[in-house]
C-alpha positions as CSV (number, residue, x, y, z in Angstrom):
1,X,0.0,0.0,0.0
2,X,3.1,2.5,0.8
3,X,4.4,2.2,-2.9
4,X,0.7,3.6,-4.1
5,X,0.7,6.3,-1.3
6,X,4.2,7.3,-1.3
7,X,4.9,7.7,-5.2
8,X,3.9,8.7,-8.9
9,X,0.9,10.4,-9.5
10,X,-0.7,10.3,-5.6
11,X,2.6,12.1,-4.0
12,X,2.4,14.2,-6.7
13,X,-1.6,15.4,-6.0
14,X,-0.3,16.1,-2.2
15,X,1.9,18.4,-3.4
16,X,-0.7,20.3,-5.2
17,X,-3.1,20.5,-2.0
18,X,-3.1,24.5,-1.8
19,X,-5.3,24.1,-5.0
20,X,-8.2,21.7,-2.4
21,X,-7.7,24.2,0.0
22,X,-7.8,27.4,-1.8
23,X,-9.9,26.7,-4.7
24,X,-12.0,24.0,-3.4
25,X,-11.3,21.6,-6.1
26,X,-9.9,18.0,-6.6
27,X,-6.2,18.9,-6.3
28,X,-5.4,15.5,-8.1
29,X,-7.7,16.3,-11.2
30,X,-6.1,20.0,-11.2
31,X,-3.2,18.9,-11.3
32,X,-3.0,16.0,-14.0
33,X,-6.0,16.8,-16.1
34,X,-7.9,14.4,-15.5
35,X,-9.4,12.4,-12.2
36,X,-7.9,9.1,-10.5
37,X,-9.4,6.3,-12.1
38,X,-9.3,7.9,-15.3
39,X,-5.4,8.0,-14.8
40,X,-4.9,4.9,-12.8
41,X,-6.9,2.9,-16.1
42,X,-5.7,4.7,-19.2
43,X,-3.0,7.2,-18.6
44,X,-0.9,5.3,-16.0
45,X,-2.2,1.5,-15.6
46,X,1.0,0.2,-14.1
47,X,0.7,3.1,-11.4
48,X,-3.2,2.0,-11.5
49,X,-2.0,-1.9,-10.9
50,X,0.1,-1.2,-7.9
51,X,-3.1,0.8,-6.3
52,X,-5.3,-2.1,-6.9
53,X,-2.8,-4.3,-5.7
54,X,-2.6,-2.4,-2.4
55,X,-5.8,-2.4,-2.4
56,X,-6.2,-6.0,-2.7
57,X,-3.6,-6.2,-0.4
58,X,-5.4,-3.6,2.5
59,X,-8.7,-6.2,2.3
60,X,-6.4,-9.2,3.2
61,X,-5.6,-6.9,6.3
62,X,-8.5,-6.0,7.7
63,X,-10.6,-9.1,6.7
64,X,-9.9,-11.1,9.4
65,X,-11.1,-8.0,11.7
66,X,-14.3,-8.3,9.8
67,X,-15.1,-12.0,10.0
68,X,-14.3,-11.5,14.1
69,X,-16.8,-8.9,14.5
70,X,-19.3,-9.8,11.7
71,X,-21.7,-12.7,10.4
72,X,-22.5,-12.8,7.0
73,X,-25.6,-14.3,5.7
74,X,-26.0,-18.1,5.8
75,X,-27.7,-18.3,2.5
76,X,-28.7,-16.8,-0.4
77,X,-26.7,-13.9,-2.6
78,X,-24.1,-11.3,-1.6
79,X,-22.8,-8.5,-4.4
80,X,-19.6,-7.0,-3.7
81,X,-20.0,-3.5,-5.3
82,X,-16.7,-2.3,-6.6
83,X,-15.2,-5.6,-5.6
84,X,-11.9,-5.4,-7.4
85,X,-10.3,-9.0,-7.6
86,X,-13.4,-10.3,-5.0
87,X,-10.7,-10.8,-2.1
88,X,-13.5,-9.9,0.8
89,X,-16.0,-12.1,-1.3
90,X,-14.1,-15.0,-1.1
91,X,-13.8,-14.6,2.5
92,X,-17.2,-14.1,3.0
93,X,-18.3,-17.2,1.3
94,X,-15.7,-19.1,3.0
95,X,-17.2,-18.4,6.0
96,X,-20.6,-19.2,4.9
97,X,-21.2,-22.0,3.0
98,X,-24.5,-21.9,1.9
99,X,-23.7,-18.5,0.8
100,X,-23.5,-17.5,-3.0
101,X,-21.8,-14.2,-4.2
102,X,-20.9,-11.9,-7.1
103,X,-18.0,-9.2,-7.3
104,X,-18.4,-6.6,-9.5
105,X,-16.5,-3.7,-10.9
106,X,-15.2,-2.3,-14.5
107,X,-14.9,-4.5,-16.9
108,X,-10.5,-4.9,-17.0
109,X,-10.9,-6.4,-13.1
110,X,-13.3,-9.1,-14.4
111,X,-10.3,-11.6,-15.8
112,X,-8.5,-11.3,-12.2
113,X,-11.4,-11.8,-9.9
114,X,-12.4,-14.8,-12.2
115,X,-8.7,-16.2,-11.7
116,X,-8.8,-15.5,-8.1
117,X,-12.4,-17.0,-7.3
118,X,-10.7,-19.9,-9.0
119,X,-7.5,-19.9,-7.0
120,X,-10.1,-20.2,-3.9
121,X,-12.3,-23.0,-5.2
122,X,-15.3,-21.1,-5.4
123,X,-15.9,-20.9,-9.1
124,X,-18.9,-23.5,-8.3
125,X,-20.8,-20.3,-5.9
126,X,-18.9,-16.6,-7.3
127,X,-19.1,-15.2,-10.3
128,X,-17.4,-12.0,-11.7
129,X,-19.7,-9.6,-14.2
130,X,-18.8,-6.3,-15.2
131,X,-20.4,-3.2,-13.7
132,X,-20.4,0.7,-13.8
133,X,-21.7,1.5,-10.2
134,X,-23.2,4.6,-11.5
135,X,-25.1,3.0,-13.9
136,X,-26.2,-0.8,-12.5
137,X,-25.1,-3.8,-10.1
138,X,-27.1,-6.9,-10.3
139,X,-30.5,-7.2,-9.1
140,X,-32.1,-9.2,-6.4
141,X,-29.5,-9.8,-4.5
142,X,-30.1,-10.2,-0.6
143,X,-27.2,-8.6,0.0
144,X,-24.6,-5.6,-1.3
145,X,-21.7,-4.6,0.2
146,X,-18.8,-1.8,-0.4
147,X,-15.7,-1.4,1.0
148,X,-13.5,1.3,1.6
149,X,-15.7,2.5,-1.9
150,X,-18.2,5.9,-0.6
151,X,-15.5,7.6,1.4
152,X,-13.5,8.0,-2.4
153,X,-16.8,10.1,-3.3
154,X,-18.8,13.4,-2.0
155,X,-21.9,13.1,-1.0
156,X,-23.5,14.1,-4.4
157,X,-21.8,10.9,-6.3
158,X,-22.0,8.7,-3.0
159,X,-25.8,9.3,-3.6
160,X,-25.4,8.4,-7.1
161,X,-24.1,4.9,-6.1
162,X,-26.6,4.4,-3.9
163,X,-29.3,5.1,-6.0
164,X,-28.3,2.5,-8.0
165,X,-27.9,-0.4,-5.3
166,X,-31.1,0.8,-4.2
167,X,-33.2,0.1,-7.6
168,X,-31.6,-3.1,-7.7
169,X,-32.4,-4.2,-4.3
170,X,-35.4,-6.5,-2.7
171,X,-37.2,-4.8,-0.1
172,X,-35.7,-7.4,2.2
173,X,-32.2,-6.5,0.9
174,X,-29.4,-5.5,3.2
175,X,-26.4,-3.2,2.7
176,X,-23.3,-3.4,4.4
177,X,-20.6,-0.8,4.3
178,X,-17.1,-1.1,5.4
179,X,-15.4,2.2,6.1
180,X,-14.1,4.2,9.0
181,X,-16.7,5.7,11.1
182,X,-14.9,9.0,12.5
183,X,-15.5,10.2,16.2
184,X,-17.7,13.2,16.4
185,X,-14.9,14.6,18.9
186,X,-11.3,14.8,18.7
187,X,-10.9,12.0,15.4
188,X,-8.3,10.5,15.8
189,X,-5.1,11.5,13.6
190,X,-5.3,8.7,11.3
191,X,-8.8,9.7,10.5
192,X,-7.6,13.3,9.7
193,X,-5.0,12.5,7.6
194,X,-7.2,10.0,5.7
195,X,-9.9,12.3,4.8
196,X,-7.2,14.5,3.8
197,X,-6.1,12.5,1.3
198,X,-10.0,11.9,-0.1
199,X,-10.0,15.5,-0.4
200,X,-6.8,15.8,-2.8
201,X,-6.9,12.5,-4.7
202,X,-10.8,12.4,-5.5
203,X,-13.0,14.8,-3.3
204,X,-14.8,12.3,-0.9
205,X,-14.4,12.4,2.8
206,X,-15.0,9.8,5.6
207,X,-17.9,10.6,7.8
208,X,-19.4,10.4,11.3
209,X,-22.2,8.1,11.9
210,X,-24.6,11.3,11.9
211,X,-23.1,11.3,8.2
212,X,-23.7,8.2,7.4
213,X,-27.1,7.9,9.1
214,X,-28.2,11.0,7.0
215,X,-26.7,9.8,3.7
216,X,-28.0,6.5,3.5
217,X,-31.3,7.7,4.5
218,X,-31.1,10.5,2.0
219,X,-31.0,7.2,-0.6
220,X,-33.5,5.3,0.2
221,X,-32.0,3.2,3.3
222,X,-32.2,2.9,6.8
223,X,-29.3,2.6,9.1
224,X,-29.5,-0.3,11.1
225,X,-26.4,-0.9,13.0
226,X,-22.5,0.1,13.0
227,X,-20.3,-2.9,13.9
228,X,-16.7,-2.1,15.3
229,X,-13.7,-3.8,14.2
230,X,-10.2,-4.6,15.9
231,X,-9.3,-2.8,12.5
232,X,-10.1,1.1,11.8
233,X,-13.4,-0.6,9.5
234,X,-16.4,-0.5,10.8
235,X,-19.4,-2.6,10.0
236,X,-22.4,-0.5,8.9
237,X,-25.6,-1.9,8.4
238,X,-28.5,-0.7,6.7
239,X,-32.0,-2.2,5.2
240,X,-34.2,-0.7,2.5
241,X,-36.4,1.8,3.6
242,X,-40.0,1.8,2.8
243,X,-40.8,4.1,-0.5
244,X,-43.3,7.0,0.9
């Protein structure tokens, strides 16, 4: 994760944070033209491999945080929304059985998370399909989750997303949300520095559980629960609200 943070076009964005703070804009897309993913999959993809690789790599940290503090469903179907290479899907269904599961994401991650579901003998219960989040994620599913995925957006875009899990869902779907929940008093520094770095590299933030309470319910859910972890993640919860 250090060699994505610490190098190329990311240690570059920090130096341009007087444009975020000044100007109020994307100090990453001010200063290269264009925004992250947009670099990370057509201007840069090897700089765009070592993030996804560190973020694969930042899932097999924290998972075991999440299967100590959380149950996933027994049965039915779980989307992993933005799932990259379906490392936290694979775990999931290894600690469930019965449990069935899709990853999705852009359509150049499909050929990886295929090879990894492989690697983890679940070809027979996960399935990769491609997916712009903005515009669909499969239907029906009793379950979607997201990691580390709405803090990389404002709240504007983060809406966006959820709009679309939310036409997809059952009424009896569920949502889960991995992501740091920040203190409403004195956040700790790692929390700081991390929404920092949403700010220059792509405009999100991470929020405080008023934030994502309102959000979510902004969107057509209902927050349910938030689920500490021995890991910064957090475990947020949150069922389809009733349309009025």
């Amino acid at each position: 994760m250090m060699a994505s943070i610490l190098g190329g076009g990311h240690l570059r964005a920090w130096g341009n944070l007087r444009a975020s703070l000044e100007r109020g804009v994307i100090a990453f897309d001010d200063l290269h033209g264009e925004d992250v993913w947009s670099y990370f999959t057509k201007t840069n993809p090897d700089e765009g491999n070592v993030f996804y690789q560190a973020m694969s790599d930042f899932s097999h940290a924290v998972i075991p945080a999440i299967l100590s503090s959380y149950q996933f469903p027994a049965t039915g179907t779980l989307v992993d929304v933005a799932g990259g290479n379906g490392t936290l899907l694979c775990a999931a269904l290894s600690q469930q059985p019965g449990l069935r599961g899709i990853v999705t994401d852009l359509a150049f991650t499909s050929p990886a998370a295929e090879a990894y579901i492989a690697t983890q003998g679940l070809s027979d219960r996960a399935t990769a399909v491609a997916a712009d989040f903005f515009s669909s994620v499969p239907a029906a599913a009793d379950a979607y989750m997201m990691k580390f995925i709405l803090h990389d957006w404002n709240d504007l875009d983060a809406g966006r997303i959820l709009d679309t899990i939310r036409a997809a869902a059952k009424p009896s779907s569920r949502l889960l949300i991995f992501e740091q929940v920040v203190p409403e008093e004195d956040p700790p520094i790692p929390a700081r520095i991390l929404d920092i770095n949403m700010m220059v590299m792509c405009g999100g933030k991470e929020r405080t559980a008023p934030e994502w309470s309102a959000l979510l319910s902004a969107h057509g859910f209902t927050l349910e629960s938030i689920t500490p972890t021995p890991s910064p993640m957090s475990v947020i919860q949150a069922g389809v609200s009733v349309r009025r």
